[in-house]
Backbone of each chain as ProteinMPNN parsed JSONL, in Angstrom:
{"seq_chain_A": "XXXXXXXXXXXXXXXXXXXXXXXXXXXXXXXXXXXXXXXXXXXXXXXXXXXXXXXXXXXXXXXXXXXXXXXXXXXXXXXXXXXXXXXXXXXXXXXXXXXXXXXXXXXXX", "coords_chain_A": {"N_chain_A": [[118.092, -38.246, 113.545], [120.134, -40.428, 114.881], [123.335, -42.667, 114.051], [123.213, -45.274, 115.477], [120.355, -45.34, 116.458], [118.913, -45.384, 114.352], [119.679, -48.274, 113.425], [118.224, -49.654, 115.379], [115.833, -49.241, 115.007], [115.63, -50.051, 112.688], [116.256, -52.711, 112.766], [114.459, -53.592, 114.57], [111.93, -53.939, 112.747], [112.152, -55.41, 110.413], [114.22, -57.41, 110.996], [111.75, -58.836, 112.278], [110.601, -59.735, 109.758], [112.087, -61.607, 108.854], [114.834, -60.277, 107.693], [117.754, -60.055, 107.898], [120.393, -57.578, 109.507], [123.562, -57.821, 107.921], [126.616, -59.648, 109.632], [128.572, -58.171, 110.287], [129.616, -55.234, 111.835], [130.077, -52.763, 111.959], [130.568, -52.857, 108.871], [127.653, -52.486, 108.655], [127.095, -50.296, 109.601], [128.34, -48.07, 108.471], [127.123, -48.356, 105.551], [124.465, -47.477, 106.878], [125.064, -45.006, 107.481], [125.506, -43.667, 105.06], [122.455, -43.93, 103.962], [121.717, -42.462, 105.868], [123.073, -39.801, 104.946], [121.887, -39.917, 102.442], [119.193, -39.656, 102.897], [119.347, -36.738, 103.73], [120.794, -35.533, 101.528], [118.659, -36.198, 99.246], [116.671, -36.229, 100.273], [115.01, -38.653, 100.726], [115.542, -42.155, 101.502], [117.755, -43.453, 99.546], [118.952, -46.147, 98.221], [122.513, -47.063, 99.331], [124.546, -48.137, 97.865], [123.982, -47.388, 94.932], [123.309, -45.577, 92.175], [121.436, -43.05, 92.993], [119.07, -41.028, 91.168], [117.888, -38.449, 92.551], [115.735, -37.508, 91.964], [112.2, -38.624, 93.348], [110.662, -40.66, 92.274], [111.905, -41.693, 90.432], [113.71, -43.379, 91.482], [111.877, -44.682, 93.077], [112.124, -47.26, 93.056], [114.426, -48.145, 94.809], [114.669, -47.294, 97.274], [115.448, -47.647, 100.299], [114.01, -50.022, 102.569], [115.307, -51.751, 99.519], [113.373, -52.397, 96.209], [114.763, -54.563, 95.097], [115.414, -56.123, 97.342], [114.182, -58.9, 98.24], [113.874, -60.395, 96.212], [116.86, -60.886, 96.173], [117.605, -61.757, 98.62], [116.589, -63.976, 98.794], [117.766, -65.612, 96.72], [120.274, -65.386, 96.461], [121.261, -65.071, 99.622], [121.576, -62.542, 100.393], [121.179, -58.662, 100.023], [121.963, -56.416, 97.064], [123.893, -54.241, 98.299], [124.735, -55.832, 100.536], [123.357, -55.24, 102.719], [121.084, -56.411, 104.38], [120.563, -59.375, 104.992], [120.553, -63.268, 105.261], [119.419, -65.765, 107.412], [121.099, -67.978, 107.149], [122.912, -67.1, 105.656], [124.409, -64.915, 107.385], [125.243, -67.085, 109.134], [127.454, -68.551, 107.923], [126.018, -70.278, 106.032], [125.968, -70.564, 103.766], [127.516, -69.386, 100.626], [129.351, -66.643, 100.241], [128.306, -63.894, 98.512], [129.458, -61.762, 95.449], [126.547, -59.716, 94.601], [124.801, -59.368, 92.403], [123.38, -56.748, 89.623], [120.144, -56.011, 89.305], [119.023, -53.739, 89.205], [116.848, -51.822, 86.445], [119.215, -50.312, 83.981], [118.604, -48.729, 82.473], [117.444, -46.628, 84.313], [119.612, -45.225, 85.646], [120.747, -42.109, 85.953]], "CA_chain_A": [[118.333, -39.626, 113.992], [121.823, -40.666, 114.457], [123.182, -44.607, 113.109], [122.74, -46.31, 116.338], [119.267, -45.136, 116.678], [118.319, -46.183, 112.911], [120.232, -49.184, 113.319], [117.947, -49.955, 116.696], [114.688, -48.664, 114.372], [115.313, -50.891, 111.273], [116.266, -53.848, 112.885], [113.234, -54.24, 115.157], [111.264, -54.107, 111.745], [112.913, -55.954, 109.43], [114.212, -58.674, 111.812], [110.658, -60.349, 112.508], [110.731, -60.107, 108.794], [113.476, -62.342, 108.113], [115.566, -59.77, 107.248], [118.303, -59.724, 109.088], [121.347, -57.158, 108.929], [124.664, -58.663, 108.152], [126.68, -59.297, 111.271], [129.472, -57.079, 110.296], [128.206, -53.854, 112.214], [130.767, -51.904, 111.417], [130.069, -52.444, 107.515], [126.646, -51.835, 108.495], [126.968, -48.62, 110.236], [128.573, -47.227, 107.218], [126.02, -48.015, 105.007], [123.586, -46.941, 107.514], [125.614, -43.289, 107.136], [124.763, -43.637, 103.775], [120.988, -43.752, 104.108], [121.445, -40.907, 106.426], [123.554, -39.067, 104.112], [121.138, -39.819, 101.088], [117.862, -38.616, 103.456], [119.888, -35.598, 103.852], [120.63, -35.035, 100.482], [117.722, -36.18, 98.075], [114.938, -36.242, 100.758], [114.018, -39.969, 100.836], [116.691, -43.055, 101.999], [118.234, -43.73, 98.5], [120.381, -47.166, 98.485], [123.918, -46.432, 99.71], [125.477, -48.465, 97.13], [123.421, -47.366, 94.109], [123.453, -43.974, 91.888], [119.936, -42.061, 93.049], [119.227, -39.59, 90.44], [117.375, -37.751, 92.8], [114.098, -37.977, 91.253], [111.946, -39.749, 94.324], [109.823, -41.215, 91.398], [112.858, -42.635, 89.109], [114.087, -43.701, 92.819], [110.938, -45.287, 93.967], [112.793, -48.808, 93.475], [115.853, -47.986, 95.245], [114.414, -46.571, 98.564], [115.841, -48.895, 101.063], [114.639, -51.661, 101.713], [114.49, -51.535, 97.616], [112.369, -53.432, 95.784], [114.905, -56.051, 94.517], [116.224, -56.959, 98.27], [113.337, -60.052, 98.334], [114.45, -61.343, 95.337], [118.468, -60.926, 96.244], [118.159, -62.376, 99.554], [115.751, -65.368, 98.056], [118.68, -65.88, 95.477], [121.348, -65.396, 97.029], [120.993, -64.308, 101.023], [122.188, -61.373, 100.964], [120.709, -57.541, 99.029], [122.868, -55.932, 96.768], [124.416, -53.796, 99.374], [124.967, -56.575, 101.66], [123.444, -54.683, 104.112], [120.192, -57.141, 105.009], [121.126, -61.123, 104.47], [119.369, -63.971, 105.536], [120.046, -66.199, 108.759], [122.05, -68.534, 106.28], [123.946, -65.996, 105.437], [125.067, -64.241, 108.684], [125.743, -68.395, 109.993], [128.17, -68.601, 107.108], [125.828, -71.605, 105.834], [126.113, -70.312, 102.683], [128.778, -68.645, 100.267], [129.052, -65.078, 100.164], [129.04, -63.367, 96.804], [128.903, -60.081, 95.397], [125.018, -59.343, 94.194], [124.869, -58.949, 90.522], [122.729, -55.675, 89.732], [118.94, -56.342, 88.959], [117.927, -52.807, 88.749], [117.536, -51.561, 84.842], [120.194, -49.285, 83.632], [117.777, -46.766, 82.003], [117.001, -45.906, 85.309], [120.577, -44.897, 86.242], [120.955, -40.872, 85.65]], "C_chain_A": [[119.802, -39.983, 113.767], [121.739, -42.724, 114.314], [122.605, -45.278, 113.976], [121.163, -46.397, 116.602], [118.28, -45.584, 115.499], [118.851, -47.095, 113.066], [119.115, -50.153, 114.262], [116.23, -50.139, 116.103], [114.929, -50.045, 113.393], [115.388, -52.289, 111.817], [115.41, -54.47, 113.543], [112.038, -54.12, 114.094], [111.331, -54.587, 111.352], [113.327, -57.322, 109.911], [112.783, -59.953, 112.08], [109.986, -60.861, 110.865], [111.411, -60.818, 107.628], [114.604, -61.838, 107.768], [116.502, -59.65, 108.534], [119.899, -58.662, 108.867], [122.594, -57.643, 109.251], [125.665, -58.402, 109.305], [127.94, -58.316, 111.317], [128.949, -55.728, 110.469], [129.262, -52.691, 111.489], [130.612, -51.191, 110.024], [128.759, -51.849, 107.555], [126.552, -50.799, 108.793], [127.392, -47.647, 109.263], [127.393, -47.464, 106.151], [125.05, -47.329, 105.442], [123.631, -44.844, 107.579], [125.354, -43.304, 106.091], [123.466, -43.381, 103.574], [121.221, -42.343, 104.624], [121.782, -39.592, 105.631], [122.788, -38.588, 103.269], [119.912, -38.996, 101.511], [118.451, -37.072, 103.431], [119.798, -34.762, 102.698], [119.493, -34.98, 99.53], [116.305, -36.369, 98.71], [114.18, -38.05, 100.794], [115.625, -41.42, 100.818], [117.181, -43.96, 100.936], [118.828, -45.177, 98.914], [121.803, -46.875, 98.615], [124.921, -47.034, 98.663], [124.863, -48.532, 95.522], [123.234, -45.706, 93.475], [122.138, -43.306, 91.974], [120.3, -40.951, 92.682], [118.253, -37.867, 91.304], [115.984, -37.197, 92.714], [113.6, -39.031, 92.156], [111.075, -40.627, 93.051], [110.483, -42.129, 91.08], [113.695, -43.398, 90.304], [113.304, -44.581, 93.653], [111.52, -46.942, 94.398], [114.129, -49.036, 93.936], [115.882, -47.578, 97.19], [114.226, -47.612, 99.239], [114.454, -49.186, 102.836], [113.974, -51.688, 100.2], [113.811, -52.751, 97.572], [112.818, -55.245, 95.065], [115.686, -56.854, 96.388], [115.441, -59.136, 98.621], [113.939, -60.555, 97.402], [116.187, -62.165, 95.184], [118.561, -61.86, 96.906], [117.631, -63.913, 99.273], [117.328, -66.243, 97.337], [120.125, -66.37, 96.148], [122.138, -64.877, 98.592], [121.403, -63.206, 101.18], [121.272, -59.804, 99.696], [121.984, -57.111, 98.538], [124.081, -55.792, 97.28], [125.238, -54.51, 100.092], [124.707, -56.24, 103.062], [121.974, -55.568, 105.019], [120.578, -58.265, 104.191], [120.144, -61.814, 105.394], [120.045, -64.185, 106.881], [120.953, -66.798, 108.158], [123.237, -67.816, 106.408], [124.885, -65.406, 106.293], [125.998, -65.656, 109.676], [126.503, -68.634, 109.143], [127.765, -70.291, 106.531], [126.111, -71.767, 104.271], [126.914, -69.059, 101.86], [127.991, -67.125, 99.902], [129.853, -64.244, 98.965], [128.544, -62.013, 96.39], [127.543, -60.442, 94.357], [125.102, -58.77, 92.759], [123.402, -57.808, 90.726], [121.436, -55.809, 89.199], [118.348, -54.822, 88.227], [118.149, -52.194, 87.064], [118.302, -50.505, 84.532], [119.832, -48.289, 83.037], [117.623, -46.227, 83.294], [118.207, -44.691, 86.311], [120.731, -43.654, 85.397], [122.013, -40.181, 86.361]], "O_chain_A": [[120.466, -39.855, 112.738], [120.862, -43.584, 114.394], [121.598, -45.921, 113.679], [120.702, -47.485, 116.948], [117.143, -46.031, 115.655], [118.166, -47.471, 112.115], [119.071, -51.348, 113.968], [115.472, -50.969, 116.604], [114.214, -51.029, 113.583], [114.586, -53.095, 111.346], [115.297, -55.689, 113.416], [110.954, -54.222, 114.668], [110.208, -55.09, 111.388], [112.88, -58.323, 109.351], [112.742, -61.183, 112.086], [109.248, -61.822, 110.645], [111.422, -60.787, 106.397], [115.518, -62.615, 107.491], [116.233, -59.318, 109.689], [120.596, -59.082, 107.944], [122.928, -57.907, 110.406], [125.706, -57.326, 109.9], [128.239, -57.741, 112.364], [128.175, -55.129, 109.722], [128.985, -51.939, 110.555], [130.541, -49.994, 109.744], [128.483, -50.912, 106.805], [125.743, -50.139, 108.141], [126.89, -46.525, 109.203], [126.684, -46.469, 105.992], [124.56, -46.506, 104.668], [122.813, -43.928, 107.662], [124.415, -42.508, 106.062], [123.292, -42.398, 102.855], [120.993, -41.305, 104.004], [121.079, -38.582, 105.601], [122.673, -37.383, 103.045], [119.524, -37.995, 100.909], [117.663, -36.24, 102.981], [119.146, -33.724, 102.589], [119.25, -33.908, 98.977], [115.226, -36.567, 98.151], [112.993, -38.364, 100.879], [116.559, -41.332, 100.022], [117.131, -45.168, 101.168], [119.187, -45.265, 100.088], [122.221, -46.266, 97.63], [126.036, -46.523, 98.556], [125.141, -49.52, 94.842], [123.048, -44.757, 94.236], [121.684, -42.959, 90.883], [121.115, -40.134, 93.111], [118.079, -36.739, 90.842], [115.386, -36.488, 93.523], [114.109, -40.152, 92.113], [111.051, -41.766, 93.519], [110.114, -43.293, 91.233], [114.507, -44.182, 89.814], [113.73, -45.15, 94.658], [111.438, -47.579, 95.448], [114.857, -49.947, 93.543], [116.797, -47.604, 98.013], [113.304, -48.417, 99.105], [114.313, -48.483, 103.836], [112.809, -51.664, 99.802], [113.656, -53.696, 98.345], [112.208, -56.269, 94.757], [116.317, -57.909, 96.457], [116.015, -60.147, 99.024], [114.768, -61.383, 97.779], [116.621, -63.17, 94.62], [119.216, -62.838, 96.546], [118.316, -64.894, 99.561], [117.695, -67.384, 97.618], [120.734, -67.436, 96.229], [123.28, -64.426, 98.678], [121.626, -62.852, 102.337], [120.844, -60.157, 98.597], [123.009, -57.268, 99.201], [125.065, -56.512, 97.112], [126.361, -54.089, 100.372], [125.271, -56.571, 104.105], [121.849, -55.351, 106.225], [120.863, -58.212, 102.995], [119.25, -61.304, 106.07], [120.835, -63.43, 107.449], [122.034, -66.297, 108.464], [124.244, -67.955, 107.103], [126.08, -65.373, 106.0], [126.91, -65.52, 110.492], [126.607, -69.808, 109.497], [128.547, -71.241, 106.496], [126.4, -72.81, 103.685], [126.952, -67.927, 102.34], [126.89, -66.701, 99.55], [131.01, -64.017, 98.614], [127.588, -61.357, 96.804], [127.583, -61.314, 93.49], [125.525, -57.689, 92.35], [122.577, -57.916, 91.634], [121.668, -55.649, 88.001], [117.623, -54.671, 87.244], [119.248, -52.104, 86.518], [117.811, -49.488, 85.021], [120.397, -47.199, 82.957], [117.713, -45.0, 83.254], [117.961, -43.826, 87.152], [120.853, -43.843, 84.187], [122.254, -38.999, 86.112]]}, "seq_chain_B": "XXXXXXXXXXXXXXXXXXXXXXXXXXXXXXXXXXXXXXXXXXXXXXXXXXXXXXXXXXXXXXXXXXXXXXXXXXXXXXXXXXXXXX", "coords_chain_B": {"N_chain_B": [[156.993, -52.159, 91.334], [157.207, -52.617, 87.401], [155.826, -52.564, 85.804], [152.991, -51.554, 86.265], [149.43, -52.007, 85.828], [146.82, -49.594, 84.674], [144.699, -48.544, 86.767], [141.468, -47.784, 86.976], [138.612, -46.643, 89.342], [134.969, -46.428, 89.572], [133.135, -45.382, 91.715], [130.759, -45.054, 94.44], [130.281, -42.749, 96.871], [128.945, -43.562, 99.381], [128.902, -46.195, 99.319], [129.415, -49.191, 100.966], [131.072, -51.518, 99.575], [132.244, -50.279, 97.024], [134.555, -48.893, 98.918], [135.798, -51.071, 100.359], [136.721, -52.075, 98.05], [138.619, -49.851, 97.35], [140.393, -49.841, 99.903], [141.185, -52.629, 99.47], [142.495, -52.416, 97.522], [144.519, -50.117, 97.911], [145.414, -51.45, 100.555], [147.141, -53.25, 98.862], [149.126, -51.818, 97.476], [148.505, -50.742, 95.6], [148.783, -48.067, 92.862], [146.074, -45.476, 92.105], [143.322, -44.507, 89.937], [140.25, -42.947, 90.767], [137.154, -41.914, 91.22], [133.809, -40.465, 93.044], [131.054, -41.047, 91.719], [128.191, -40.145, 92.405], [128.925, -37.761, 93.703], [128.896, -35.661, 91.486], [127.861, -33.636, 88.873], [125.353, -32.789, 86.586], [127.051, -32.341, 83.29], [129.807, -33.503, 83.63], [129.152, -35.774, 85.044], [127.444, -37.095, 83.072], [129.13, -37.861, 81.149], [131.35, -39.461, 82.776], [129.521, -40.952, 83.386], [128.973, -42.39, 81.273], [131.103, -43.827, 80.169], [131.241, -45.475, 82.364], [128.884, -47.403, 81.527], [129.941, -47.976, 79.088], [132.251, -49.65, 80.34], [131.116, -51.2, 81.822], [127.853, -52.523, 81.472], [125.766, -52.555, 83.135], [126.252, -50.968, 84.985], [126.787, -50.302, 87.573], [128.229, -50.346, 91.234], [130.946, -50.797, 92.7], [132.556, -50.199, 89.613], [135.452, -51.421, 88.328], [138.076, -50.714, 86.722], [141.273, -52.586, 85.451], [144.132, -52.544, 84.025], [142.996, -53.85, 81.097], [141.298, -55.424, 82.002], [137.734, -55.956, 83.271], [136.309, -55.057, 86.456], [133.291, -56.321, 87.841], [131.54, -54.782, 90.892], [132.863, -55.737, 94.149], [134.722, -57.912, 93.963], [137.368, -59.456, 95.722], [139.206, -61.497, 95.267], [138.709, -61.66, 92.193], [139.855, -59.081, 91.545], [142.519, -59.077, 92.893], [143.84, -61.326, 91.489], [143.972, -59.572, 88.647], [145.133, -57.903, 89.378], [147.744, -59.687, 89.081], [148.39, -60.637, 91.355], [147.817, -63.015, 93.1]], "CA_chain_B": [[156.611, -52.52, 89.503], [158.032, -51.757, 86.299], [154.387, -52.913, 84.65], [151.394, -51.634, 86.885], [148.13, -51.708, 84.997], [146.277, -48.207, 84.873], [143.812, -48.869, 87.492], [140.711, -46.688, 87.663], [137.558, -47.188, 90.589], [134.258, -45.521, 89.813], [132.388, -45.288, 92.764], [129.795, -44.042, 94.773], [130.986, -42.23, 98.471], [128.601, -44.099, 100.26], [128.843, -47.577, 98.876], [130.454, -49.98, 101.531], [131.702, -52.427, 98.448], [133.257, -49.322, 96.633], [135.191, -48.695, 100.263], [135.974, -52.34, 100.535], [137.436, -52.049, 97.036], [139.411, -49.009, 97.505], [140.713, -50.334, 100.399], [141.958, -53.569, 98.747], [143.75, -51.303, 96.414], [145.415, -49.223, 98.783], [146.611, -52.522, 100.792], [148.322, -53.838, 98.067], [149.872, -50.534, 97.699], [148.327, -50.335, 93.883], [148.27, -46.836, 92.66], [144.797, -45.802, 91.335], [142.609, -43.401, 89.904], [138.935, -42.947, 91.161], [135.847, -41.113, 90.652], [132.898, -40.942, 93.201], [130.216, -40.374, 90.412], [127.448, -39.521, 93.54], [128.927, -36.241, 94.087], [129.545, -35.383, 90.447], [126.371, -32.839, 88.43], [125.684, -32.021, 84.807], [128.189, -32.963, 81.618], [130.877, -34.254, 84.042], [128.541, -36.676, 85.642], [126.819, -37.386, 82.194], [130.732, -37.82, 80.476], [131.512, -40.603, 83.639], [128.333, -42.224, 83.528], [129.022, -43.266, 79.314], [132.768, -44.538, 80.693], [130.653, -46.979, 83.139], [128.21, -48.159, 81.127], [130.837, -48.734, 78.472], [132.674, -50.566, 80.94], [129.916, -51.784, 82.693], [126.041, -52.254, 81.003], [124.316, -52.908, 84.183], [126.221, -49.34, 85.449], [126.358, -50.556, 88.697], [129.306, -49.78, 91.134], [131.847, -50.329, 92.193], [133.067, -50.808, 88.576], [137.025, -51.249, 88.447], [139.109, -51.24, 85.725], [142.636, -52.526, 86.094], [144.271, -52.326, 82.951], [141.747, -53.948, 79.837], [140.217, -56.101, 82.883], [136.917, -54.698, 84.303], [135.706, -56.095, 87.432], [131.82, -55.479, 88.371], [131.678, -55.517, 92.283], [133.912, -55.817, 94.913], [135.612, -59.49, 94.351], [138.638, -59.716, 96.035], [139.848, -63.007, 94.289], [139.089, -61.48, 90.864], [141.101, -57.6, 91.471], [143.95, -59.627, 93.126], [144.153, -62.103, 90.158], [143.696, -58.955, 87.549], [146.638, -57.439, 89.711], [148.503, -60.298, 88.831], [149.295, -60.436, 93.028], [146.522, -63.464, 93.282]], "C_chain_B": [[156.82, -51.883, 88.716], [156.103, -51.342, 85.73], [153.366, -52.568, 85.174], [150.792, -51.589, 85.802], [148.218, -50.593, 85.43], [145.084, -49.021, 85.537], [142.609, -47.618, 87.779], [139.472, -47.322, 88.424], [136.199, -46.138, 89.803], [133.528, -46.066, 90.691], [131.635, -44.352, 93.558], [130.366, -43.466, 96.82], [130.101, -42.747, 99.681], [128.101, -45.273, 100.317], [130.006, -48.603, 100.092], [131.692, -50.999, 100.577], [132.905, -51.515, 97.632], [134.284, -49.446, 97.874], [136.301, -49.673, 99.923], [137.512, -52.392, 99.585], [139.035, -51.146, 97.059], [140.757, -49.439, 98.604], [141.286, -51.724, 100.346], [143.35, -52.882, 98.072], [145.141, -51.074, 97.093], [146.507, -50.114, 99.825], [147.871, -53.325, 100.199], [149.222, -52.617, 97.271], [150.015, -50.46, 96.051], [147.727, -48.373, 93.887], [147.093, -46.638, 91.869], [144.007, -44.769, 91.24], [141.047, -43.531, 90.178], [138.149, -41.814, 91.188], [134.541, -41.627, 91.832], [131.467, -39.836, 92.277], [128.585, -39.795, 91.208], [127.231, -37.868, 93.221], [129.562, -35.389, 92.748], [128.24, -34.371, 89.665], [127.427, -32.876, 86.967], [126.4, -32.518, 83.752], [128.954, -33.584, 82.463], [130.326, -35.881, 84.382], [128.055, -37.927, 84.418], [128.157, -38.517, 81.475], [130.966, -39.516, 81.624], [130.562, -41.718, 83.474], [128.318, -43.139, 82.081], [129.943, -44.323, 79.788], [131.641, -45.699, 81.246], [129.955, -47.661, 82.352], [129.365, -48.606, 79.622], [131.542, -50.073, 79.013], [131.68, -52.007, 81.401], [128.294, -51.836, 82.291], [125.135, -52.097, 82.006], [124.477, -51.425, 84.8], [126.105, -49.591, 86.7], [128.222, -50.687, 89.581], [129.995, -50.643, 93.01], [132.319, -50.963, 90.593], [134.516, -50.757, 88.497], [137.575, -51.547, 86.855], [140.611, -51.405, 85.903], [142.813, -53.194, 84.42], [143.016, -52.964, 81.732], [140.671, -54.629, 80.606], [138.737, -55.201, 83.394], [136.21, -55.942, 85.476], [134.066, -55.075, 88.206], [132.105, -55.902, 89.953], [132.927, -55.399, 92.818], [134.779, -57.63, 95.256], [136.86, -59.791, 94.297], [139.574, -60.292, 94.975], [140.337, -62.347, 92.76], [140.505, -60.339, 90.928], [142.164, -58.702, 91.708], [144.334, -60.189, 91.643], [144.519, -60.782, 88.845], [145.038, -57.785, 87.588], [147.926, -58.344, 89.726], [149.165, -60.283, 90.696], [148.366, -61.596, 93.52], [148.142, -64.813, 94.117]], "O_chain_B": [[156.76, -50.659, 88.833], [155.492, -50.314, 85.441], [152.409, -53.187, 84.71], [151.359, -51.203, 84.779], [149.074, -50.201, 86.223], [144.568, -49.989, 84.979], [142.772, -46.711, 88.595], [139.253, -48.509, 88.185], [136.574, -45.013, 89.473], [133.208, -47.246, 90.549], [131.748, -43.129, 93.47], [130.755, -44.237, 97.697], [130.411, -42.449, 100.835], [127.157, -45.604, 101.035], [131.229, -48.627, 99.951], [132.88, -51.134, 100.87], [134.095, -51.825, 97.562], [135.009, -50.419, 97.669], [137.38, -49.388, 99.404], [138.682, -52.582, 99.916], [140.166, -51.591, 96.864], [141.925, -49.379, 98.221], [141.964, -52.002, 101.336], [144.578, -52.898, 98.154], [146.272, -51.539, 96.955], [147.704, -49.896, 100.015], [148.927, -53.781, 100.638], [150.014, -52.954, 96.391], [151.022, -50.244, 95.377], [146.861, -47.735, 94.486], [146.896, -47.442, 90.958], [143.846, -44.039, 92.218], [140.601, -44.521, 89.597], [138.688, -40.707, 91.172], [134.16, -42.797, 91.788], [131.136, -38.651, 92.24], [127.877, -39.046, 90.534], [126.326, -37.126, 92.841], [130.509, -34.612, 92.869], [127.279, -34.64, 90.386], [128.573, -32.92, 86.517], [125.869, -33.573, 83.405], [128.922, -34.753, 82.079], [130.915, -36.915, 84.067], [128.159, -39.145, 84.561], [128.038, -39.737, 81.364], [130.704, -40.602, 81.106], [130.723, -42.938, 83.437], [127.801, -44.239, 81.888], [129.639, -45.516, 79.812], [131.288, -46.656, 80.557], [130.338, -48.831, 82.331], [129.373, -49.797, 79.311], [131.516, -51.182, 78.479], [131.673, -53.233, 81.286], [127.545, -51.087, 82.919], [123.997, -51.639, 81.9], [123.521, -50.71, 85.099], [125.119, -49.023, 87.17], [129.226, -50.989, 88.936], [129.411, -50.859, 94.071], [132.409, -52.184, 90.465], [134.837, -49.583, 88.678], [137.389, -52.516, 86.12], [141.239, -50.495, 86.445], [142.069, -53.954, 83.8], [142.033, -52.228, 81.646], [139.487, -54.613, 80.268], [138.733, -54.037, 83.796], [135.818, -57.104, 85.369], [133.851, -53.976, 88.716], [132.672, -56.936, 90.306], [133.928, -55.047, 92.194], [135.183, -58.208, 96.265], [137.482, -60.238, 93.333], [140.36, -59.791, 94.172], [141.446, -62.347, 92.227], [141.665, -60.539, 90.569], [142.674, -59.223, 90.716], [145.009, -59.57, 90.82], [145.407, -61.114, 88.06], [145.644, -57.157, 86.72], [148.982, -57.96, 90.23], [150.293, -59.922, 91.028], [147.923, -61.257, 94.617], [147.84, -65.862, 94.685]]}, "name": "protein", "num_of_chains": 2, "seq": "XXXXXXXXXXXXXXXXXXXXXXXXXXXXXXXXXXXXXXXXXXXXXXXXXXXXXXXXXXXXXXXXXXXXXXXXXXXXXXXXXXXXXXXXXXXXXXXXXXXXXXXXXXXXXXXXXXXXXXXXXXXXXXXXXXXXXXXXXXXXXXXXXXXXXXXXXXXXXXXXXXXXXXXXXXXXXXXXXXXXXXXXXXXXXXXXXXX"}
């Protein structure tokens, strides 16, 4: 699968789920090489801006869309990443800040 | 500059925010040492990953250090300010 084609995939999922990806495509397409990268390497679509030890187990809450993006975008419209934000978010209704890190630091190997 | 800080980046090679960061850097034509800790195995990886969480508890990246400053994240405002170029 190349980006445009995951890009074309996630967003007709994710979109009727509120999620929407931020409108900078560019940034997104690089993250989106990221996922691809990470499937490549560790077998399952790690977070692109997060250290997957490789372990799909110790990984299970990282495998995008992770498990803290509901709570990020709730919080603060946007996931970690910044790679799914709200509508807020993308309409610049609301300020755009870097995502403080939820996941626990034992988990980072 | 007579005075740069020692500026180091750890980051991951497929973090847009790391990027972002780097790319701040490199505009303001700060010299800088970096690490993507991703593509790193074994004691080296182990050795980097203490450095961050020293720096950094949450271990989460990009972590920057510009001289005693550490900045979690990619926030413009702060690096500039921490480069004294704000």
């Amino acid at each position: 699968m190349n980006v445009e084609e995951l890009y074309e995939k996630l967003r007709s999922i994710q979109e009727p789920k509120g999620y929407y990806f931020n409108k900078d495509k560019g940034f997104v397409y690089e993250l989106l090489r990221g996922l691809l990268e990470n499937k490549e390497r560790y077998g399952y679509m790690a977070c692109p801006c997060r250290l997957a030890s490789g372990d799909r187990e110790n990984d299970a809450d990282i495998v995008c869309p992770c498990a803290y993006r509901e709570p990020d975008v709730r919080e603060y419209g946007a996931c970690f990443c910044h790679l799914y934000v709200s509508k807020d978010w993308n309409e610049d209704k609301i300020p755009h800040v870097a995502v403080p890190e939820r996941r626990p630091p034992e988990k980072i190997k | 500059m007579a005075d740069e800080p020692d500026v180091k980046v750890y980051a991951l090679s497929t973090c847009g925010h790391c990027k972002n960061a780097k790319k701040l850097l490199d505009e303001c034509n700060v010299s800088y040492d970096s690490v993507e800790v991703d593509l790193l195995s074994g004691d080296q990886r182990q050795a980097i990953l203490e450095e961050v969480k020293e720096l950094n508890p949450r271990c989460s990246f990009p972590t920057i250090r510009i001289g005693e400053k550490v900045i979690v994240g990619y926030k413009e405002d702060e690096i500039k300010e921490a480069l004294g170029i704000s």
